[in-house]
C-alpha positions as CSV (number, residue, x, y, z in Angstrom):
1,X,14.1,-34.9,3.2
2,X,15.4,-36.2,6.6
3,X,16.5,-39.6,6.4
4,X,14.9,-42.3,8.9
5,X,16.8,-45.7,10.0
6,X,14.8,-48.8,9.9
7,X,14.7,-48.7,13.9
8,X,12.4,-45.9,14.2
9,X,10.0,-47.2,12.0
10,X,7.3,-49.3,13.3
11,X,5.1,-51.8,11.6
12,X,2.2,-53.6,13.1
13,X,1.7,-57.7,11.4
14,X,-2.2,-59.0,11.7
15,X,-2.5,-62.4,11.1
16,X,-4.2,-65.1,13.0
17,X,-2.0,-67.6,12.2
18,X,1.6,-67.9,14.5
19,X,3.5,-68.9,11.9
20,X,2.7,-66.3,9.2
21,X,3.6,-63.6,12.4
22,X,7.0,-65.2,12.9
23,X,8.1,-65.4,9.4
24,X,7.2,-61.6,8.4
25,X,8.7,-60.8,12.3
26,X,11.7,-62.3,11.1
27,X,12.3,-60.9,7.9
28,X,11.6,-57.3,8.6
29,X,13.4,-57.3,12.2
30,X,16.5,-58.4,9.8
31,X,16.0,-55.1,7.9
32,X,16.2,-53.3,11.3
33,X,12.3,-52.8,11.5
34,X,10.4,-52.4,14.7
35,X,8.0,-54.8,14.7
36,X,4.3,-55.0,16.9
37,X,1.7,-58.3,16.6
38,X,-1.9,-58.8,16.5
39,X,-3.9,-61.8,16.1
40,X,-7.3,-60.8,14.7
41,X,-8.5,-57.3,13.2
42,X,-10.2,-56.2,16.6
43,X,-6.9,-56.7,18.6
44,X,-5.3,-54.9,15.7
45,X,-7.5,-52.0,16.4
46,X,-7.3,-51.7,19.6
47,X,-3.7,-51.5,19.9
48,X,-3.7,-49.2,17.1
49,X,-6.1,-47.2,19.5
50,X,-3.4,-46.9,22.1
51,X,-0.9,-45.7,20.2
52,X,-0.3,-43.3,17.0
53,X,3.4,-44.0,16.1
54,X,2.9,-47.2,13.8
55,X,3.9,-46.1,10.1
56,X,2.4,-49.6,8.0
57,X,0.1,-52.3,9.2
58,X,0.3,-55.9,7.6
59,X,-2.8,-56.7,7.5
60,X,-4.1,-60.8,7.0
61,X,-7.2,-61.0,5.4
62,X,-8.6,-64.3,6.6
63,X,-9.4,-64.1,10.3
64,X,-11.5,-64.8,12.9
65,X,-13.6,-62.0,14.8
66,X,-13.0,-59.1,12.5
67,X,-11.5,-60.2,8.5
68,X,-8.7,-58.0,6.9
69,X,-11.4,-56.0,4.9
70,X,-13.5,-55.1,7.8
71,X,-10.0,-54.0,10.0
72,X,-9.1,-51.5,7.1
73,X,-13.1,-50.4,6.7
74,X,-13.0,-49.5,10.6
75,X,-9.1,-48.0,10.3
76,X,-10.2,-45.2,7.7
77,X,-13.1,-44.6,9.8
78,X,-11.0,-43.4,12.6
79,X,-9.4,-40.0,12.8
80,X,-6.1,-41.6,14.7
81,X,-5.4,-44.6,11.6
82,X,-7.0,-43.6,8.8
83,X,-3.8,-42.1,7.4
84,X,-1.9,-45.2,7.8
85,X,-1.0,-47.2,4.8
86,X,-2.2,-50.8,5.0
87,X,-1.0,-53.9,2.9
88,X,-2.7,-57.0,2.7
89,X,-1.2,-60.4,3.0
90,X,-3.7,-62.9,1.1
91,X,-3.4,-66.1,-0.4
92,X,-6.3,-65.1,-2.5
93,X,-4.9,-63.6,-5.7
94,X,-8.3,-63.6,-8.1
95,X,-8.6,-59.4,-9.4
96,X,-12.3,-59.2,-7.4
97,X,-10.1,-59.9,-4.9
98,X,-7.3,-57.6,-4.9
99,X,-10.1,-54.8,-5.9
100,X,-12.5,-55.6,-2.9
101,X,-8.9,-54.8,-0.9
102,X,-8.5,-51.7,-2.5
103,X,-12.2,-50.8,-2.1
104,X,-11.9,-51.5,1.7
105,X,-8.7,-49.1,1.7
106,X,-5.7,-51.0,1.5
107,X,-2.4,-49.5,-0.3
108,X,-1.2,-52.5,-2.0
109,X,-1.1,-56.5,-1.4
110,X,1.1,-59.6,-0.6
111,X,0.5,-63.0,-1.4
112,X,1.3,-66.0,0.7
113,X,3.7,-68.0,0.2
114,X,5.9,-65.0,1.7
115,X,8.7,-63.7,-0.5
116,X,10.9,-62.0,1.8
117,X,12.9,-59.7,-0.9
118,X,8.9,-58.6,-2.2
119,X,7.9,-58.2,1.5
120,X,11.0,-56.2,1.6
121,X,10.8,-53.8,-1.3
122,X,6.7,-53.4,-0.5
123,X,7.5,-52.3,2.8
124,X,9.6,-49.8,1.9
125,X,7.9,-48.7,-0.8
126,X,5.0,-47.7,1.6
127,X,7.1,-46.6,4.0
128,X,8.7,-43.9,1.9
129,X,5.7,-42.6,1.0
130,X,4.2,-42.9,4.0
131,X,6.9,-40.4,5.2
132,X,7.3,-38.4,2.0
133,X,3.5,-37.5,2.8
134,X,3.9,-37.0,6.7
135,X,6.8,-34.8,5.5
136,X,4.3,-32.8,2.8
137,X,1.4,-32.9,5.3
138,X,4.6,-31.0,8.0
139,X,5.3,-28.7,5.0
140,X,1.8,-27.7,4.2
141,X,1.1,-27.1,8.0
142,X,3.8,-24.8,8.3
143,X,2.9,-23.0,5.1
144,X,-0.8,-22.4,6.5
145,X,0.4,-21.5,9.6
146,X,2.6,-18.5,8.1
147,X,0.1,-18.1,5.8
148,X,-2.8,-17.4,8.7
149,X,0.6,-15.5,10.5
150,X,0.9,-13.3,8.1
151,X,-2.8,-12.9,7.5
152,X,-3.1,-11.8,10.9
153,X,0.4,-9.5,10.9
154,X,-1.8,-7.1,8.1
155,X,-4.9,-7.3,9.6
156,X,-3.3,-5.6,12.4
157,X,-1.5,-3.7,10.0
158,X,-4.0,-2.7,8.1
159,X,-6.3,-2.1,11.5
160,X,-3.5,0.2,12.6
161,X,-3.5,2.0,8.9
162,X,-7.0,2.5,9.4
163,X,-6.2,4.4,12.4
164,X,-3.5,6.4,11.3
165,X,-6.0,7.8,8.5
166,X,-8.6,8.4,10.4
167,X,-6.2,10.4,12.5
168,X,-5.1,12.5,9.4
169,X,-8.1,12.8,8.2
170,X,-9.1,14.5,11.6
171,X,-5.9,16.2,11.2
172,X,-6.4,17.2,7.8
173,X,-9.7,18.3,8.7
174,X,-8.5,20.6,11.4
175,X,-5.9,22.4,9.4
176,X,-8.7,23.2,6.9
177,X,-10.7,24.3,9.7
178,X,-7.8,26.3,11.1
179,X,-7.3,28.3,8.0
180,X,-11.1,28.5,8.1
181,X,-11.0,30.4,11.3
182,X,-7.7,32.1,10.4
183,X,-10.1,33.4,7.0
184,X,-12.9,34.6,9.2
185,X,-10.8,36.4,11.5
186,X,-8.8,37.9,9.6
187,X,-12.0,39.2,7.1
188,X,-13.1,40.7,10.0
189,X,-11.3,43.7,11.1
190,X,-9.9,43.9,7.7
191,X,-13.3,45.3,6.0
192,X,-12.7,47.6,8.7
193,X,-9.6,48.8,8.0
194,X,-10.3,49.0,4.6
195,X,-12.9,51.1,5.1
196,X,-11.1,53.4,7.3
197,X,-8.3,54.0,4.8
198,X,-10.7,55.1,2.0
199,X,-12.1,57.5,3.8
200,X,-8.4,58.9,4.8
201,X,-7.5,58.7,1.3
202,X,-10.5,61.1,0.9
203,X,-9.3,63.7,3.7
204,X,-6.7,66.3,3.1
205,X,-3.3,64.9,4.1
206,X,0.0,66.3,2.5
207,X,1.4,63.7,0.2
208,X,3.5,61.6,2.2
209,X,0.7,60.0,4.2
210,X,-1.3,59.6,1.0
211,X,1.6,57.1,0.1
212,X,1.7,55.5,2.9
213,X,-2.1,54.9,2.5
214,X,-1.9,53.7,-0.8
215,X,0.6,51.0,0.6
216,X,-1.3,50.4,3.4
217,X,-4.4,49.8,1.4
218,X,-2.5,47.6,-1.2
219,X,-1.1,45.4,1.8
220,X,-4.7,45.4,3.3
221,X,-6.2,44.0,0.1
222,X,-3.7,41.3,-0.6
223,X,-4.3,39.8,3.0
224,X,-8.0,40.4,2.6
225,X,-7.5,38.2,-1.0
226,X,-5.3,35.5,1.1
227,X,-8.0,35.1,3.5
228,X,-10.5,34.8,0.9
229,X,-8.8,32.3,-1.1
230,X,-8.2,30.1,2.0
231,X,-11.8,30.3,3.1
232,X,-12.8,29.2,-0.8
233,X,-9.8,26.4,-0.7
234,X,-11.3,25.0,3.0
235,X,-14.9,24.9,1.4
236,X,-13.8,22.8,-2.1
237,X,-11.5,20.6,0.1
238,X,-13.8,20.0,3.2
239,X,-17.3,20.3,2.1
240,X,-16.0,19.2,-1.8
241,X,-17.4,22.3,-3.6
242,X,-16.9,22.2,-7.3
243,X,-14.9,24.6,-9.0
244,X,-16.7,27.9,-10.5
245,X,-14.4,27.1,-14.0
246,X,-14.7,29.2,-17.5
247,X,-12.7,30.2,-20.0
248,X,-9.5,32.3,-18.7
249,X,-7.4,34.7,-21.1
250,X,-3.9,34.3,-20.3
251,X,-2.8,37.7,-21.7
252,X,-5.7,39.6,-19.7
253,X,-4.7,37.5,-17.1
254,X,-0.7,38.5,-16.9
255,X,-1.6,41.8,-17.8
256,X,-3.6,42.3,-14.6
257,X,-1.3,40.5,-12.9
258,X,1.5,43.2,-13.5
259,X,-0.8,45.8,-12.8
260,X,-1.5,44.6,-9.0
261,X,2.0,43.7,-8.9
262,X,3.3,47.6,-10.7
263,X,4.1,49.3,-7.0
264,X,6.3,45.9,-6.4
265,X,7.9,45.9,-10.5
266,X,8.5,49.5,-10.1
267,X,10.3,49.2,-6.5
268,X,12.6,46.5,-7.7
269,X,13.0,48.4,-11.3
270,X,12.3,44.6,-12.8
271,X,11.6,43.6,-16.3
272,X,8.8,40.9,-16.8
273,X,9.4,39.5,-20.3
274,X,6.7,37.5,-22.0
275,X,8.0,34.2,-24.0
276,X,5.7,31.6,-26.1
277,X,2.2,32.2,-28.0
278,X,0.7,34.3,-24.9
279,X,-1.9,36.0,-27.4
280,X,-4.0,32.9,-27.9
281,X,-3.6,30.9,-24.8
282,X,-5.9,30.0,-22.7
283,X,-7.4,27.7,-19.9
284,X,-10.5,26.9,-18.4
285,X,-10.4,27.7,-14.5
286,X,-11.6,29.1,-11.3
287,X,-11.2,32.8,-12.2
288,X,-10.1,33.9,-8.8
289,X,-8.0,31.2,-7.8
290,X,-5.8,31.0,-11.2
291,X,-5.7,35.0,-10.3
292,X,-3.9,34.2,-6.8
293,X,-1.7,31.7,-8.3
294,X,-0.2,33.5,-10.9
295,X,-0.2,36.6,-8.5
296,X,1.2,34.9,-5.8
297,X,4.0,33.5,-8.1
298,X,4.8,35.9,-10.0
299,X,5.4,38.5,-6.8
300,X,7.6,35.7,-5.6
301,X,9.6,35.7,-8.5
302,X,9.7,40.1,-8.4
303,X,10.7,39.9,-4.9
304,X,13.9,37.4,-4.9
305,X,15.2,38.9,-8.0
306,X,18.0,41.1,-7.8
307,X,17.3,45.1,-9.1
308,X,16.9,45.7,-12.4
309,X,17.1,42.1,-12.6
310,X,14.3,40.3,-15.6
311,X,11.5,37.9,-14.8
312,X,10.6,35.6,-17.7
313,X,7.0,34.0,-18.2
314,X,6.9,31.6,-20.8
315,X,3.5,29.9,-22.1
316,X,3.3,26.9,-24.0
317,X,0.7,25.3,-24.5
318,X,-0.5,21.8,-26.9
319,X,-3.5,19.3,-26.7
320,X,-3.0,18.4,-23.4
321,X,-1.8,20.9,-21.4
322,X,-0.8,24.6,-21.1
323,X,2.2,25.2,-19.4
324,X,2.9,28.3,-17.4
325,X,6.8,29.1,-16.1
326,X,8.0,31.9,-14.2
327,X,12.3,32.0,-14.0
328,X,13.9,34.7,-11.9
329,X,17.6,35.4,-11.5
330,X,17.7,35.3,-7.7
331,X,19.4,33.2,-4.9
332,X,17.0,30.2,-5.6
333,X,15.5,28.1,-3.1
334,X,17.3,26.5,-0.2
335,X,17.2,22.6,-1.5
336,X,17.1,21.0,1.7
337,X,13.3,22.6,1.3
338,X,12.5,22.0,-1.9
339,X,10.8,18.4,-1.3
340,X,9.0,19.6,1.3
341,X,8.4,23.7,0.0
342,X,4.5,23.3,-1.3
343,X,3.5,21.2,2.2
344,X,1.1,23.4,4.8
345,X,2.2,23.0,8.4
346,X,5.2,21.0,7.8
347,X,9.0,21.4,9.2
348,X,11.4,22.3,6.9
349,X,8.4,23.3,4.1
350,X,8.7,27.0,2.2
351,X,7.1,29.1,5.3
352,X,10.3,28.2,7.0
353,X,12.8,29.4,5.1
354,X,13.0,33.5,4.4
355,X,13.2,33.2,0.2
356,X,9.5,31.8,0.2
357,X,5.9,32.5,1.6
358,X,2.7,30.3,3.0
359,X,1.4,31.4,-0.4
360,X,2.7,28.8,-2.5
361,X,1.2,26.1,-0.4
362,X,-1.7,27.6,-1.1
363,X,-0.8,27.4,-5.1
364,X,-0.6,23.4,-4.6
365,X,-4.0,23.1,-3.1
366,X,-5.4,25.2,-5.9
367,X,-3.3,23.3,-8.8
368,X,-4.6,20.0,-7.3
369,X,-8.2,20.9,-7.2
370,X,-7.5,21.9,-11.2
371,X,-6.0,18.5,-11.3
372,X,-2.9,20.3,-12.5
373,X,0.6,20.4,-11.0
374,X,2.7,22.9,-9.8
375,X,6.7,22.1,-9.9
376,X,9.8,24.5,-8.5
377,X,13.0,23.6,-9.7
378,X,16.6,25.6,-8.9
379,X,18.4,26.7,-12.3
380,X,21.6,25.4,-13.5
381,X,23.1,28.9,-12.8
382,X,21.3,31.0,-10.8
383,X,17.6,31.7,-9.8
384,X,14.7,29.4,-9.8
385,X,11.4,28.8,-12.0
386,X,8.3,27.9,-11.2
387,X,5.9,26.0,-13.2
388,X,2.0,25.6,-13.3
389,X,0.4,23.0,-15.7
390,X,-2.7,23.2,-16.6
391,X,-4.7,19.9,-18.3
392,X,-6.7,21.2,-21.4
C-alpha cells in the first residue's frame, strides 16, 4: 500500500470551546498533521461542503447550534462526507453515551481531559483505515472497470462471432446449393446420354466401339451416381432429411463393390484381399450412400496402387463400432494435405492434389451424417489406408 506522510493528511477539529481547538491543534500539528477548525456542527458542515479532501473529523459533542450527534446524523446523510470517519471528543463517558455516538455514526471516541499519546494512536488508527479503505474502494473500482471492459471486449466479440457464423452459414448454405445445381445439371443431359449409348449398344458396331461403349456407359453411370449422391447429401444437410437406414450386409456389400469396380481390378491386375469376420458383419445405414463410400474408397485404393499390386479390406467389428479399413501399397497421400484432404472447397484439401478425388469429401459428409468417422493415415512404409467407423 502507498505510504502517506502526516502532511497530506488533513483533519478537521469541532469544538466550541477555543481552548479544546488549541490543545488537539497542537498536538496533532506536532505529528505533522494538517489541521482545519470549526466552532459548532453547522460550520463544520459547511466547510466540509466546500471541500472533499479531509480524511477524519474531531467532532465535540456539546455545542451550540448543531450538537456532535446531530453533525455526524447530517454527515452520513451527505453523499460528499458520509464516508469520512468521525471521532468524538466527550467528557461524557456513561455506555448510553458512547452508544448514542455510535448510533449517530461516529468511528470511535475521546474523552476530555485530552491525552495527547491516545489522541495520537486514535488518530491514526482511523486514519489507516480510512486509507486502507479509500485504497480497497481504488482497487475494487478498477476491478469493475476491467470487469465491465472486458464485458464489453466479448460482447463485441461475440457480436462479431455472430457475424462470422452467419456468414458461414450463408456460405455453407451456398456450397450445398452449388452442388445442388451442379447435381441437377449434371442429371440432365446425362439421362440423355445414357439413353443414347443403350440404344448404340443395341446397333451393330464391330467390337471395338462396343468397348468403348461399355466404358463410356460405366463412366456415364458413376457421374450420374455422384450427382445423385450430392443432390441426397444437399437435401439431409440443408433441409435436415433423415437418413433412409436398414440393415446392410457387409459381404453383399464388398462383393458388389468389386463387381462395379471389376473393369478397374482387371485393368490394374489388383488383388483385393478380405481380412477380419466379413461373413457376419454388418451395419445399419443409408443403403446408397454406404454403397458410394465404400465404392468411392475402394476405387481410390485400386487406382494408386501399383500393378499387380494387393488391396486389403479388413472388418472388425465389437459392441460399439464396426470398423472398415482399406490399405493399398501406393505412393500415399501428400501430407501437407492430409489435414485438410476430407474439406470441400478448401486450398490445399484432396481435390488439389492428383493422388485423390472430390469423392472423399463427399465420404466425410456421408460418415458424419452416420455419426461415424472417416480417417486417412500414410503407412509406415508405403501406401495409405483409409478407415470408415461405423457406431453400432
Amino acid at each position: 500500500m502507498e505510504t502517506i506522510s502526516n502532511n497530506k493528511i488533513k483533519i478537521l477539529a469541532v469544538d466550541d470551546n477555543p481552548k479544546n481547538i488549541q490543545v488537539i491543534g497542537s498536538i496533532l500539528r506536532d505529528e505533522g498533521y494538517s489541521v482545519g477548525f470549526a466552532y459548532d456542527g453547522q460550520q463544520a458542515l459547511n466547510l466540509l461542503n466546500k471541500t472533499e479532501d479531509f480524511d477524519l473529523v474531531l467532532l465535540d459533542v456539546n455545542m451550540p447550534v448543531m450538537d456532535g450527534f446531530e453533525t455526524c446524523k447530517a454527515m452520513r446523510k451527505n453523499e460528499r462526507m458520509k464516508e469520512i470517519p468521525v471521532v468524538f471528543l466527550t467528557a461524557l463517558n456513561e455506555s448510553k453515551d458512547v452508544v448514542n455516538g455510535f448510533q449517530a455514526g461516529g468511528q470511535d471516541y475521546i474523552t476530555k481531559p485530552f491525552n495527547s499519546q491516545e489522541v495520537l494512536v486514535r488518530v491514526k488508527t482511523h486514519i489507516d483505515l480510512k486509507r486502507s479503505k479509500d485504497q480497497l474502494k481504488k482497487v475494487n473500482q478498477w476491478l469493475e472497470d476491467k470487469v465491465e471492459e472486458r464485458t464489453k471486449e466479448l460482447r463485441k466479440a461475440n457480436s462479431e462471432l455472430e457475424e462470422v457464423n452467419q456468414e458461414l452459414g450463408v456460405l455453407d448454405k451456398a456450397k450445398s446449393d452449388f452442388l445442388s445445381l451442379i447435381s441437377h445439371q449434371i442429371n440432365t443431359p446425362l439421362n440423355g446420354i445414357i439413353g443414347f449409348i443403350t440404344v448404340l449398344k443395341n446397333e451393330q458396331v464391330d467390337a471395338n466401339v462396343k468397348e468403348m461403349l461399355h466404358y463410356l456407359e460405366l463412366s456415364a453411370n458413376r457421374l450420374h451416381r455422384f450427382a445423385k449422391v450430392s443432390l441426397k447429401i444437399t437435401e439431409l444437410r440443408i433441409k435436415k432429411q433423415p437418413l433412409q437406414k436398414r440393415e446392410i450386409n457387409l459381404n453383399e456389400l464388398i462383393e458388389m463393390t468389386k463387381f462395379t469396380l471389376s473393369e478397374q481390378i482387371k485393368t490394374k491386375r489388383v488383388n483385393v484381399v478380405f481380412d477380419g469376420n466379413i461373413d457376419n458383419a454388418h451395419i445399419n445405414g443409408d443403403p446408397e450412400l454406404v454403397e458410394f463410400c465404400f465404392e468411392s474408397i475402394l476405387d481410390n485404393a485400386i487406382k494408386y496402387s501399383p500393378d499387380d499390386g494387393i488391396v486389403r479390406v479388413n472388418i472388425d467389428s465389437d459392441s460399439e463400432k464396426t470398423t472398415c479399413s482399406f490399405t493399398d501399397h501406393g505412393e500415399g497421400f501428400n501430407p501437407q494435405i492430409l489435414k485438410n484432404m476430407f474439406k470441400l472447397f478448401v486450398t490445399g484439401s484432396q481435390y488439389d492434389d492428383e493422388n485423390t478425388g472430390l469423392d472423399l469429401a463427399q465420404v466425410k459428409l456421408i460418415m458424419d451424417a452416420h455419426e461415424g468417422e472417416v480417417i486417412a493415415t500414410n503407412n509406415e512404409k508405403k501406401g495409405a489406408t483409409l478407415v470408415l467407423i461405423y457406431p453400432n
